[in-house]
N, CA, C and O atoms as a GROMACS GRO file, in nm:
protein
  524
    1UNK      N    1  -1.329  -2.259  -1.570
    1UNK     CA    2  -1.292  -2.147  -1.487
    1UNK      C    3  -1.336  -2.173  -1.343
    1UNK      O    4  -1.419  -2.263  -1.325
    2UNK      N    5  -1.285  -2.096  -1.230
    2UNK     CA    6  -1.275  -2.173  -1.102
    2UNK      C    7  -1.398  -2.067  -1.070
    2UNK      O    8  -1.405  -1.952  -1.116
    3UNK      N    9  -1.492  -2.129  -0.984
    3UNK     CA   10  -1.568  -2.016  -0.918
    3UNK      C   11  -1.472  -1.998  -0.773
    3UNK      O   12  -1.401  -2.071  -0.704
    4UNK      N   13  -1.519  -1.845  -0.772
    4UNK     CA   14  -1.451  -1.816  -0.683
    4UNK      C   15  -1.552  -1.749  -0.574
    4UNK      O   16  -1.667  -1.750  -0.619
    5UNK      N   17  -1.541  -1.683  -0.427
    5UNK     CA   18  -1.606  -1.625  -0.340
    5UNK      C   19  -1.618  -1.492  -0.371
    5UNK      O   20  -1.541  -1.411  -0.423
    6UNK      N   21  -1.763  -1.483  -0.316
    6UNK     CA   22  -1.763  -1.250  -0.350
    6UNK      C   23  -1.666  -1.235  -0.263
    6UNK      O   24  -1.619  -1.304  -0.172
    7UNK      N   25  -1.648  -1.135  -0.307
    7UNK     CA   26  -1.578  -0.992  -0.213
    7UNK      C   27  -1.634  -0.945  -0.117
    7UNK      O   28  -1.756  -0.932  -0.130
    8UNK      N   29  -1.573  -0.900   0.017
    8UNK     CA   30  -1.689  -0.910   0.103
    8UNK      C   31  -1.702  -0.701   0.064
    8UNK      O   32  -1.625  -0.605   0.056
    9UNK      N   33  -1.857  -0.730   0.051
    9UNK     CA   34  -1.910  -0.597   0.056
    9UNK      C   35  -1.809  -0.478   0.137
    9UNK      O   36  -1.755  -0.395   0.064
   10UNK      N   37  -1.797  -0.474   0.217
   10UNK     CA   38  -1.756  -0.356   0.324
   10UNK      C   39  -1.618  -0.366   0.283
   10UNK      O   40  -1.559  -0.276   0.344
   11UNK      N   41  -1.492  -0.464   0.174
   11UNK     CA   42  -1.391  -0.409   0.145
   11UNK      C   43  -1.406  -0.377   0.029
   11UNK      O   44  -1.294  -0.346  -0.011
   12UNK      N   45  -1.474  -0.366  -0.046
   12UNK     CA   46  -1.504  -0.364  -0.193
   12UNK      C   47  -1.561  -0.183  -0.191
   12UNK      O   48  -1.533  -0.090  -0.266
   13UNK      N   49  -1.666  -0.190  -0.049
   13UNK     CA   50  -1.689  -0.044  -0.075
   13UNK      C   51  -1.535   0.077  -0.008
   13UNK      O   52  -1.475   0.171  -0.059
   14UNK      N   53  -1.527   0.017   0.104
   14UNK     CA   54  -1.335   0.141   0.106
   14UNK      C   55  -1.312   0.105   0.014
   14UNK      O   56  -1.381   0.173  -0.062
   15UNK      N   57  -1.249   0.028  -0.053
   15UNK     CA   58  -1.178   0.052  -0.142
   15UNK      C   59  -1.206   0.153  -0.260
   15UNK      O   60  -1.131   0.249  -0.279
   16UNK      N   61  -1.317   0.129  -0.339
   16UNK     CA   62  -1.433   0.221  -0.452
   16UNK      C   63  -1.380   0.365  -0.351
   16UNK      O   64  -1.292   0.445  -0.382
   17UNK      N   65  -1.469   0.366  -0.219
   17UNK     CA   66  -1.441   0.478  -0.136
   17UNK      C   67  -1.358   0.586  -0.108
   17UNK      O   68  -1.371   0.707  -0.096
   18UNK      N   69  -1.239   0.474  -0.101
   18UNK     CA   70  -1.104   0.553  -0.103
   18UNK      C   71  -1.041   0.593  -0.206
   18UNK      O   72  -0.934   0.653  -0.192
   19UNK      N   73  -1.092   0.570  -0.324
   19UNK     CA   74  -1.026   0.543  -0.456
   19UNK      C   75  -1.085   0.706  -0.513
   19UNK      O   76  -1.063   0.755  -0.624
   20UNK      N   77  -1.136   0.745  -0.438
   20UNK     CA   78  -1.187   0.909  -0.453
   20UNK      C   79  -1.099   1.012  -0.400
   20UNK      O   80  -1.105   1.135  -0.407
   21UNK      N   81  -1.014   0.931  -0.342
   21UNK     CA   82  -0.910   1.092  -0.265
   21UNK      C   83  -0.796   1.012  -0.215
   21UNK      O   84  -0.694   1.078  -0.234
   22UNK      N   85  -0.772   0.917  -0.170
   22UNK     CA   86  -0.665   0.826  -0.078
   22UNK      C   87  -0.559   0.726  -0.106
   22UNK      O   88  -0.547   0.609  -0.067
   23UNK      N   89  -0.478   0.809  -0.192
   23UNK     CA   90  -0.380   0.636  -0.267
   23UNK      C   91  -0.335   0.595  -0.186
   23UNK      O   92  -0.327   0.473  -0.199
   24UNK      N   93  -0.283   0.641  -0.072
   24UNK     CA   94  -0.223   0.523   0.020
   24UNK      C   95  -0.290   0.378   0.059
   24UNK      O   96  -0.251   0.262   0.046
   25UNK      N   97  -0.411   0.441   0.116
   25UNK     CA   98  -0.503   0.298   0.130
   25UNK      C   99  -0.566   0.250   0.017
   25UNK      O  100  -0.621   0.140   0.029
   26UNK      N  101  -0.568   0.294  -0.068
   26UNK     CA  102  -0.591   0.208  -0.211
   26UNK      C  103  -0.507   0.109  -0.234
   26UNK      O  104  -0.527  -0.013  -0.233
   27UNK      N  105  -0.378   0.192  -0.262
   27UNK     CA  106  -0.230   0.102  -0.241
   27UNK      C  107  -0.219  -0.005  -0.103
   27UNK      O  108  -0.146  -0.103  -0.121
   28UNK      N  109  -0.281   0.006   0.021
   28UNK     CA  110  -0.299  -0.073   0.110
   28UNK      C  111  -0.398  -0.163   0.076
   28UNK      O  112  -0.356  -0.277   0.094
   29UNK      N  113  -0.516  -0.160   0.034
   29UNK     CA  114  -0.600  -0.257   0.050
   29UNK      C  115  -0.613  -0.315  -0.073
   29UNK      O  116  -0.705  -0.396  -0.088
   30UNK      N  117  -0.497  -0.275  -0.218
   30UNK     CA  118  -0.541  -0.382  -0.304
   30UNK      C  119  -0.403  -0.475  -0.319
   30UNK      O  120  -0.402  -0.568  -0.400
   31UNK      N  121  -0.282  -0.443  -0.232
   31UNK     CA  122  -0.173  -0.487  -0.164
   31UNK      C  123  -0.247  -0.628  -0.080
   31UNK      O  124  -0.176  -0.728  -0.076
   32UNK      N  125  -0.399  -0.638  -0.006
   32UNK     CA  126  -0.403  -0.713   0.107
   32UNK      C  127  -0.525  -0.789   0.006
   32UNK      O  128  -0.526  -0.912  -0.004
   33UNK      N  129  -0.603  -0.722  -0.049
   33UNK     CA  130  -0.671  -0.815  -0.165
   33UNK      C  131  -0.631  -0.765  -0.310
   33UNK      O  132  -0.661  -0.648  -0.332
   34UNK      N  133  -0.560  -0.844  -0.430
   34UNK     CA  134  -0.516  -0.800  -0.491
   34UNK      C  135  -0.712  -0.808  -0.599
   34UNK      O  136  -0.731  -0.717  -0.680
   35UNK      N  137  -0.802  -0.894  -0.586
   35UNK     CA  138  -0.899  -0.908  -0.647
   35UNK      C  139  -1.015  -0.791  -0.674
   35UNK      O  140  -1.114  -0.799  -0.746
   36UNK      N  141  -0.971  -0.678  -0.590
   36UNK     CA  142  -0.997  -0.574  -0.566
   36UNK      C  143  -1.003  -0.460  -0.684
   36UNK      O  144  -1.081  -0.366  -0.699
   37UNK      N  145  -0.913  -0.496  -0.746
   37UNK     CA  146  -0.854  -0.394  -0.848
   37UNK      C  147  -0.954  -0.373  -0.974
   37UNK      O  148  -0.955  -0.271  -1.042
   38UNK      N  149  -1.054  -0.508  -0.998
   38UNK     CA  150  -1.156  -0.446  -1.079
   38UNK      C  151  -1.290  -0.459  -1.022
   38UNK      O  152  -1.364  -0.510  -1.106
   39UNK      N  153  -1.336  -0.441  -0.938
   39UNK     CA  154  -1.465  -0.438  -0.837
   39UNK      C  155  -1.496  -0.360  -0.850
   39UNK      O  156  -1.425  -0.260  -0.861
   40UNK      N  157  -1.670  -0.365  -0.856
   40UNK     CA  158  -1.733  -0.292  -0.807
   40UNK      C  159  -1.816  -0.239  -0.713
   40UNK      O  160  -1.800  -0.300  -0.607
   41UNK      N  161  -1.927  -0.120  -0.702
   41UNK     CA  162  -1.977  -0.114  -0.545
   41UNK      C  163  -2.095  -0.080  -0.612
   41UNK      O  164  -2.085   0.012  -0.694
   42UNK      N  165  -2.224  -0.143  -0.593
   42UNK     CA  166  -2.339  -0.094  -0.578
   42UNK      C  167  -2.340   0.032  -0.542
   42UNK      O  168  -2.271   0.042  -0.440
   43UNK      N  169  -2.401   0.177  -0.586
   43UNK     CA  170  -2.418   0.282  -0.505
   43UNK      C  171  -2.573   0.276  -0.524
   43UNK      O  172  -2.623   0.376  -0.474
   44UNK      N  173  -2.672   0.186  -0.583
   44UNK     CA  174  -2.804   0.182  -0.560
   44UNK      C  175  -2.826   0.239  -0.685
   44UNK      O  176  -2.746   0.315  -0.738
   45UNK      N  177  -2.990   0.188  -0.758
   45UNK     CA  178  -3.039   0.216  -0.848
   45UNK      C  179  -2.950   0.186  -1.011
   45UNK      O  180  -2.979   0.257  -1.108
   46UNK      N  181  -2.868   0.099  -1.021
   46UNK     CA  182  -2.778   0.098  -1.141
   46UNK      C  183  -2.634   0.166  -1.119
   46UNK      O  184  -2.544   0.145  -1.201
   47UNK      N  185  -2.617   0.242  -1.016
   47UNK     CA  186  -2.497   0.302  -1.016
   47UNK      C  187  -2.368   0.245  -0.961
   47UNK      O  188  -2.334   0.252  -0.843
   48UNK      N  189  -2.298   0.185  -1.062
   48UNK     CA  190  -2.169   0.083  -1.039
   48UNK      C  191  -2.077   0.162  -1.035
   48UNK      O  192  -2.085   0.261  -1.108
   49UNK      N  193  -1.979   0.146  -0.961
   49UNK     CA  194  -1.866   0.187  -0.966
   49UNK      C  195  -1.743   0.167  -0.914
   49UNK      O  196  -1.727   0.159  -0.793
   50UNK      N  197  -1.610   0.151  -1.032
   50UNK     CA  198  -1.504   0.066  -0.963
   50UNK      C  199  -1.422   0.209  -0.908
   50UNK      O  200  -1.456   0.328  -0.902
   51UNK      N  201  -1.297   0.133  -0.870
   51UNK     CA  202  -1.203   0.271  -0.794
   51UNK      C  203  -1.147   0.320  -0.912
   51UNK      O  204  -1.102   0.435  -0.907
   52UNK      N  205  -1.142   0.268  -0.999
   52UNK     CA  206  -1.086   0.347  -1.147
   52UNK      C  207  -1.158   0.455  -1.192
   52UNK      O  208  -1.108   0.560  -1.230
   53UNK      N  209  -1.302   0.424  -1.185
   53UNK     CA  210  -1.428   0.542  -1.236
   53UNK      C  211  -1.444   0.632  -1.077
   53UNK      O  212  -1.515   0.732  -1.086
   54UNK      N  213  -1.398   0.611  -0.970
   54UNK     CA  214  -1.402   0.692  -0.876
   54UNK      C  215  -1.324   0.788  -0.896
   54UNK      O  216  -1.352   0.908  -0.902
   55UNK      N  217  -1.209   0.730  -0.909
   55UNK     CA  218  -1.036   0.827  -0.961
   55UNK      C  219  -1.120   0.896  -1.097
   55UNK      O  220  -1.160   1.013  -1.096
   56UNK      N  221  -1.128   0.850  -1.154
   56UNK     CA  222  -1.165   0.938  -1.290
   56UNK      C  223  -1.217   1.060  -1.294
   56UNK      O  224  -1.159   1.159  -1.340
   57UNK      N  225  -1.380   1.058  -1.223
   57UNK     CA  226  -1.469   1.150  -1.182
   57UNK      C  227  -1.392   1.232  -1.089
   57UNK      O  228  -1.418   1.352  -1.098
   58UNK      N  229  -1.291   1.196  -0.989
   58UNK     CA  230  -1.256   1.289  -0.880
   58UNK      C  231  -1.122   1.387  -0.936
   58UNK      O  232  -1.068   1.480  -0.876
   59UNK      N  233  -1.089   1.323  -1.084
   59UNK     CA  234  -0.973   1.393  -1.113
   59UNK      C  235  -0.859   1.351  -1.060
   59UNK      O  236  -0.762   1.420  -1.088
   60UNK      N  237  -0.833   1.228  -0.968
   60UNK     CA  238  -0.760   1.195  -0.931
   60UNK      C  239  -0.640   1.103  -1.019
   60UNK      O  240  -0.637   0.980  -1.016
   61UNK      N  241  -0.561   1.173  -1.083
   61UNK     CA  242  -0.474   1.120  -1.181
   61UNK      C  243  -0.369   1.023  -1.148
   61UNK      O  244  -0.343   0.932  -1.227
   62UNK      N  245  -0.286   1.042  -0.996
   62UNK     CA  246  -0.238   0.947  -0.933
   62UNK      C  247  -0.290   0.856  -0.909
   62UNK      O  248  -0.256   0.779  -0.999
   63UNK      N  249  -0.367   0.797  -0.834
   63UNK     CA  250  -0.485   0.681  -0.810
   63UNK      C  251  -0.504   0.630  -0.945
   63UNK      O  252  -0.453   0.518  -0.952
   64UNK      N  253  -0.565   0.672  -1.069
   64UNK     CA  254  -0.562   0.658  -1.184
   64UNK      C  255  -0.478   0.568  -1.249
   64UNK      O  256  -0.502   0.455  -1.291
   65UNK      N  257  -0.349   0.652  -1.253
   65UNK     CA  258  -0.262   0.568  -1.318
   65UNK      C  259  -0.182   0.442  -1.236
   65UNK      O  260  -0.121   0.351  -1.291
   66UNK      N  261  -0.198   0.463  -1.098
   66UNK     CA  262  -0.162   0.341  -0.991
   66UNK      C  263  -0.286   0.264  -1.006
   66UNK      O  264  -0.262   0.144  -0.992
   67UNK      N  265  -0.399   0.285  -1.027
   67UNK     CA  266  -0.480   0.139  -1.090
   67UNK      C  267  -0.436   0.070  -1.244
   67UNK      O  268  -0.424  -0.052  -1.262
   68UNK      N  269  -0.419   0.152  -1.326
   68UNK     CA  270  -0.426   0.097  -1.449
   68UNK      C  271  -0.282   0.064  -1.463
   68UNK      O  272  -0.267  -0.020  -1.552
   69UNK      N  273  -0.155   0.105  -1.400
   69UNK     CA  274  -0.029   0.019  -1.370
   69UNK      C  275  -0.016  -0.119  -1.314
   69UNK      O  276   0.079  -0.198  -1.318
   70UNK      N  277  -0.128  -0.127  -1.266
   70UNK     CA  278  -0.164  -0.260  -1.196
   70UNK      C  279  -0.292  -0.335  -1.262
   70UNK      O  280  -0.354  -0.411  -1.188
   71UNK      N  281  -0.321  -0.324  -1.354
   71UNK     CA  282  -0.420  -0.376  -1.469
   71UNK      C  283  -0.564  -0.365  -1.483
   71UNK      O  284  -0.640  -0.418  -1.564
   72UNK      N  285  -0.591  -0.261  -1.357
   72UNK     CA  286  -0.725  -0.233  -1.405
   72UNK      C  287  -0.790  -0.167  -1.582
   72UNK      O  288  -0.729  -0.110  -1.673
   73UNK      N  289  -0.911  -0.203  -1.571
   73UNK     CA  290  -0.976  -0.232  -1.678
   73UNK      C  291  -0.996  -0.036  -1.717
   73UNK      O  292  -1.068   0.032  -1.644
   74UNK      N  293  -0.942   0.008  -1.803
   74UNK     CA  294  -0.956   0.119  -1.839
   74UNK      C  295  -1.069   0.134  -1.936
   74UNK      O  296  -1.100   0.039  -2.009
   75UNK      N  297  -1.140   0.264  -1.941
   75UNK     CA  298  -1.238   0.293  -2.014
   75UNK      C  299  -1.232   0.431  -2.128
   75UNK      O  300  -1.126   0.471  -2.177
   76UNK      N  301  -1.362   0.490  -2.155
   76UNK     CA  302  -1.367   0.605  -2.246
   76UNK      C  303  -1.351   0.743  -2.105
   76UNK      O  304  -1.292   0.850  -2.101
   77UNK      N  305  -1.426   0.678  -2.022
   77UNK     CA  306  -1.401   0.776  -1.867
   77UNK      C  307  -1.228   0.833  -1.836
   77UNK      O  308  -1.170   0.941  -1.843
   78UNK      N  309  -1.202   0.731  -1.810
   78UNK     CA  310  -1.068   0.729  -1.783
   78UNK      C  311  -0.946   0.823  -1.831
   78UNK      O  312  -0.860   0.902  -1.792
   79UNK      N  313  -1.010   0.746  -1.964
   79UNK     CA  314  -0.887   0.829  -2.082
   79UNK      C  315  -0.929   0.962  -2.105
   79UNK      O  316  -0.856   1.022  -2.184
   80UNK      N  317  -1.035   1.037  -2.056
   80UNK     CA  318  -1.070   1.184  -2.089
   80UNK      C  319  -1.034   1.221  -1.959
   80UNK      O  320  -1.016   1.342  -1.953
   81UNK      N  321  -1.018   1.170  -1.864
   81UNK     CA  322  -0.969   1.222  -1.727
   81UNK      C  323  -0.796   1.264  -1.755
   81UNK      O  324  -0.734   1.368  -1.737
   82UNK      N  325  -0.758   1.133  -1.804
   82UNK     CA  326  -0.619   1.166  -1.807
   82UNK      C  327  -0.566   1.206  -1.952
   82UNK      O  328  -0.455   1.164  -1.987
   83UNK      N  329  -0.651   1.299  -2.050
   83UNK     CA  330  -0.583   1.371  -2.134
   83UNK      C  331  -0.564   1.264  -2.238
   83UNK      O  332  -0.518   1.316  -2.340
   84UNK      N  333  -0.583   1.123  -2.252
   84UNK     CA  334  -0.560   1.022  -2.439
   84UNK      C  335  -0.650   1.056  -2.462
   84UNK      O  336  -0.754   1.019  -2.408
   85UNK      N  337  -0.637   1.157  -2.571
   85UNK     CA  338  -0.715   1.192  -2.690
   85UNK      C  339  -0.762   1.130  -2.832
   85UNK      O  340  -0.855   1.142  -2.912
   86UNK      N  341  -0.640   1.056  -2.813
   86UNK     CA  342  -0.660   0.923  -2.976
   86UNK      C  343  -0.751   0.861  -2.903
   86UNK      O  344  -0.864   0.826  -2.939
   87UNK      N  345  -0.683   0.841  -2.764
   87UNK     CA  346  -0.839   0.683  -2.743
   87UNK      C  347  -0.981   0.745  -2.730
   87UNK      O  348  -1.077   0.683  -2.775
   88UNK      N  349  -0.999   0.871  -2.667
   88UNK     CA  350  -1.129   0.901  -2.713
   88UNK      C  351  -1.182   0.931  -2.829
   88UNK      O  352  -1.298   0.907  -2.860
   89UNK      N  353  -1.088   0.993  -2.908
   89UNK     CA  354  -1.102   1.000  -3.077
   89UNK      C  355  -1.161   0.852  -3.127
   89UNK      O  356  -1.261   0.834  -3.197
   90UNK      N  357  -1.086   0.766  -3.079
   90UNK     CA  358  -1.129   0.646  -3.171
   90UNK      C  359  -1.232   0.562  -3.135
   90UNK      O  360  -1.282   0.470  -3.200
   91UNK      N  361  -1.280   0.632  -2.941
   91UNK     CA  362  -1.403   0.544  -2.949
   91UNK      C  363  -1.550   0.587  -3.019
   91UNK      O  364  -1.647   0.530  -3.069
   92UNK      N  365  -1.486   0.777  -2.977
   92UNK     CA  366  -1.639   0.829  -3.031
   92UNK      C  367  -1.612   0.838  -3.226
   92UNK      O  368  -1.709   0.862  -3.299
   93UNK      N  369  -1.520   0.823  -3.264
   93UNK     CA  370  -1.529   0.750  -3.391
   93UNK      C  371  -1.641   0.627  -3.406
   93UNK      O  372  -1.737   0.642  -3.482
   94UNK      N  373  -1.627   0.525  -3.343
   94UNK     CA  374  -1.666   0.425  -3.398
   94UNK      C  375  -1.820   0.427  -3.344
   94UNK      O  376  -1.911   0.373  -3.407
   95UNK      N  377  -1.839   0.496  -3.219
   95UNK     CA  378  -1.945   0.518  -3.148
   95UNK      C  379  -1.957   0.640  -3.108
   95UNK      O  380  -1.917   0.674  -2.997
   96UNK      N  381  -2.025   0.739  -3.209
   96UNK     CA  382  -2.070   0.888  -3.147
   96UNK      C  383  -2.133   0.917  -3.031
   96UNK      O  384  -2.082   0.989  -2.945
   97UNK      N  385  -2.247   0.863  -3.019
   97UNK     CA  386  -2.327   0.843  -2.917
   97UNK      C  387  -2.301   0.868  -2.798
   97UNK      O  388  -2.371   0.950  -2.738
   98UNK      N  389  -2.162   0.786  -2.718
   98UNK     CA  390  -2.084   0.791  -2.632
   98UNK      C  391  -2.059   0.956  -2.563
   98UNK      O  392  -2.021   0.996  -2.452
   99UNK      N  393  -2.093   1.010  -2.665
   99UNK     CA  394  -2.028   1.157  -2.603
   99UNK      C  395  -2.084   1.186  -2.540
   99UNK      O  396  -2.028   1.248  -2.450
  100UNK      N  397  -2.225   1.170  -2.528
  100UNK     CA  398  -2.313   1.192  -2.428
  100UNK      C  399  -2.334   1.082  -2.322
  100UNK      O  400  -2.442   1.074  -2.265
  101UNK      N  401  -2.246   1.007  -2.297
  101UNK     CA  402  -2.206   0.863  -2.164
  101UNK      C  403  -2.212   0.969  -2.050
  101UNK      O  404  -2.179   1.088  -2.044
  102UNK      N  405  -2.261   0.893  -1.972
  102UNK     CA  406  -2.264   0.929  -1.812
  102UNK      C  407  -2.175   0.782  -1.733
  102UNK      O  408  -2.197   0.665  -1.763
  103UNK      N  409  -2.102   0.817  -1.657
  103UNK     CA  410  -1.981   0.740  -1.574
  103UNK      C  411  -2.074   0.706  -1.474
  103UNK      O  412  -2.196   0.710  -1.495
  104UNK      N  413  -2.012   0.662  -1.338
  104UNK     CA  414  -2.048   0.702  -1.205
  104UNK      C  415  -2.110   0.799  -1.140
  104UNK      O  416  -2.063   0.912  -1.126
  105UNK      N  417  -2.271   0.745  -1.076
  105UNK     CA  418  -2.295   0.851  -1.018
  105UNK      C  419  -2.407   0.976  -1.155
  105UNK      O  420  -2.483   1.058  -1.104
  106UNK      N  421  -2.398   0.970  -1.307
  106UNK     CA  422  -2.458   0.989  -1.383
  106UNK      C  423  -2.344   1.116  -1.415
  106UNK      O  424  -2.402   1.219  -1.451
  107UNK      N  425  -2.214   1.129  -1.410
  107UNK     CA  426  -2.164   1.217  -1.414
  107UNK      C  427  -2.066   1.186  -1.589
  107UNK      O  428  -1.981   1.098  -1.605
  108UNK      N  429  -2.116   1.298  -1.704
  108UNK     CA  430  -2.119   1.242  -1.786
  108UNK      C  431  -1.972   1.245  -1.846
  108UNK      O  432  -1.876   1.266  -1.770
  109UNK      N  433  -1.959   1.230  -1.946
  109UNK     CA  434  -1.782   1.229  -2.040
  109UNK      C  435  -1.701   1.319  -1.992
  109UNK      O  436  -1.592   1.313  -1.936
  110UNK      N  437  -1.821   1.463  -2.045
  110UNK     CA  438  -1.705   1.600  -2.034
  110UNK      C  439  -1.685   1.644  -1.913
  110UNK      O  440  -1.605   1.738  -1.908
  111UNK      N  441  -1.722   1.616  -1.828
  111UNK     CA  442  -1.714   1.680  -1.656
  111UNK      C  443  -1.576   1.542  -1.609
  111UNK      O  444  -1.538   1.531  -1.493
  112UNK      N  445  -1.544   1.490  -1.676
  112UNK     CA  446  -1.426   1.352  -1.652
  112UNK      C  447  -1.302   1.451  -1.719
  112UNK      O  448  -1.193   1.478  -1.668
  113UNK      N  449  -1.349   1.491  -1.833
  113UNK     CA  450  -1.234   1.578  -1.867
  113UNK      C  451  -1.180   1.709  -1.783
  113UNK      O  452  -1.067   1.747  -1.751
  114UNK      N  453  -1.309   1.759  -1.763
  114UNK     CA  454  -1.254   1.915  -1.718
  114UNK      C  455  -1.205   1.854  -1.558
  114UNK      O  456  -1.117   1.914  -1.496
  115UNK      N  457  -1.260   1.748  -1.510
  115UNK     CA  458  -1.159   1.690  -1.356
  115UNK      C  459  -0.991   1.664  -1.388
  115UNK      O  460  -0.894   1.666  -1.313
  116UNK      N  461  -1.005   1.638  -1.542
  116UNK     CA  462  -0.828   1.601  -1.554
  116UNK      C  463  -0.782   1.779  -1.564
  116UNK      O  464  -0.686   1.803  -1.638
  117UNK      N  465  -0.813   1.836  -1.530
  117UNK     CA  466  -0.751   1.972  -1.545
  117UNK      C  467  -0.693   2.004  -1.676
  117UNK      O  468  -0.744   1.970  -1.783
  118UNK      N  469  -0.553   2.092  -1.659
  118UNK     CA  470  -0.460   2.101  -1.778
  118UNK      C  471  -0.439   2.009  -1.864
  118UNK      O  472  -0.420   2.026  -1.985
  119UNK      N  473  -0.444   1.855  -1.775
  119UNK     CA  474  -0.374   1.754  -1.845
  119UNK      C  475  -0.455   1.702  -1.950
  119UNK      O  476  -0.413   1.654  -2.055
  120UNK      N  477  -0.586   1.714  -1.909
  120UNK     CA  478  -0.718   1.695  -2.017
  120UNK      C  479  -0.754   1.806  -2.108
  120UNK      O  480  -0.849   1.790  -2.184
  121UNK      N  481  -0.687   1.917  -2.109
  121UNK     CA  482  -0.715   1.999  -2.201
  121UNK      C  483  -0.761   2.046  -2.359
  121UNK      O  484  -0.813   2.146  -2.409
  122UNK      N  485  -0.708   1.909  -2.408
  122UNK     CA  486  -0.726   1.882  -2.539
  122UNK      C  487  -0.875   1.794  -2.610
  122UNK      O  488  -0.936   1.796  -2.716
  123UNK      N  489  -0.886   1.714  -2.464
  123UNK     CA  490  -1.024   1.632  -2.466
  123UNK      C  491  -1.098   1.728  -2.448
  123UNK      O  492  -1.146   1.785  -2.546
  124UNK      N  493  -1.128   1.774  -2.306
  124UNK     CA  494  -1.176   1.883  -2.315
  124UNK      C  495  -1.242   1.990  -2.451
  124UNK      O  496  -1.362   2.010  -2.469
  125UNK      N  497  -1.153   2.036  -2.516
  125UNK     CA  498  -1.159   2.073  -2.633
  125UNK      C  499  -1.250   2.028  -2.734
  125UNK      O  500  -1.353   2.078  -2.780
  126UNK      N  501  -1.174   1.899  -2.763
  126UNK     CA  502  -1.235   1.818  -2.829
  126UNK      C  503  -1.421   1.789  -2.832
  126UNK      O  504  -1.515   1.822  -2.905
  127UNK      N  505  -1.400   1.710  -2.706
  127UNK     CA  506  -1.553   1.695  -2.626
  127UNK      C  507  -1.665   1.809  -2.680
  127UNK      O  508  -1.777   1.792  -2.728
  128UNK      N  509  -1.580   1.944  -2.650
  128UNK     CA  510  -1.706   2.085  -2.657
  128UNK      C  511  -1.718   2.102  -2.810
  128UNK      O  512  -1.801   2.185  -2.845
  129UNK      N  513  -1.635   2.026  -2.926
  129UNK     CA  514  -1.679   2.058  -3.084
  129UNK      C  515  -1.803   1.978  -3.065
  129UNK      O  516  -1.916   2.025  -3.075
  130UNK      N  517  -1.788   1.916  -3.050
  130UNK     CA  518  -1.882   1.755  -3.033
  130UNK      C  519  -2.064   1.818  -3.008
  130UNK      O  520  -2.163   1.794  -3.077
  131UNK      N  521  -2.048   1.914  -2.868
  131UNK     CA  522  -2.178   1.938  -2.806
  131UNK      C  523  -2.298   1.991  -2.859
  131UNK      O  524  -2.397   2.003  -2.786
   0.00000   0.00000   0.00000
């Protein structure tokens, strides 16, 4: 496998950055680095976070699905943001534990759901038998 160069810090963080409210420049800056798309950003103390888990936490469902159309690495976060209920069914199947996961920032499963609004409604649901 080829080693390759970091990312330079300061595009790695807009990007994470923007990936909280801004698809245009998301769509701009992983258009100008496509390596972008699964990065992460130091926010200090253990707290990683790519623009996928930014979108997630912010409820941002567009951004969301314009990362993972473009192959970012989807998670248990993710899929409770945007309402797949089998896929969280089948992770906290195999791993209960999980229900109590904290994302980005320490912000845990069910607060990913209630950001997907309506569209998460069922996770949501789900999530609160669980608690």
């Amino acid at each position: 496998m080829e080693k390759r160069e970091a990312l330079a810090s300061e595009l790695v963080s807009e990007f994470v950055g923007n990936a909280h409210g801004d698809l245009k420049r998301v769509q701009e800056l992983l258009a100008q680095e496509p390596a972008l798309l699964n990065a992460a950003w130091d926010w200090g103390g253990g707290d990683w976070e790519t623009a996928l888990g930014a979108a997630s936490h912010m409820g941002r469902r567009d951004i969301a699905l314009f990362l993972i159309e473009q192959g970012a690495r989807t998670d248990i976060f993710s899929a409770a943001m945007l309402g797949h209920l089998e896929i969280v069914q089948s992770i906290l199947k195999v791993y209960p534990h999980l229900r109590h996961a904290k994302g980005p920032h320490g912000i845990p499963l069910i607060n990913h759901a209630k950001a997907g609004a309506e569209a998460a409604l069922p996770v949501l649901q789900y999530l609160e038998t669980l608690s």
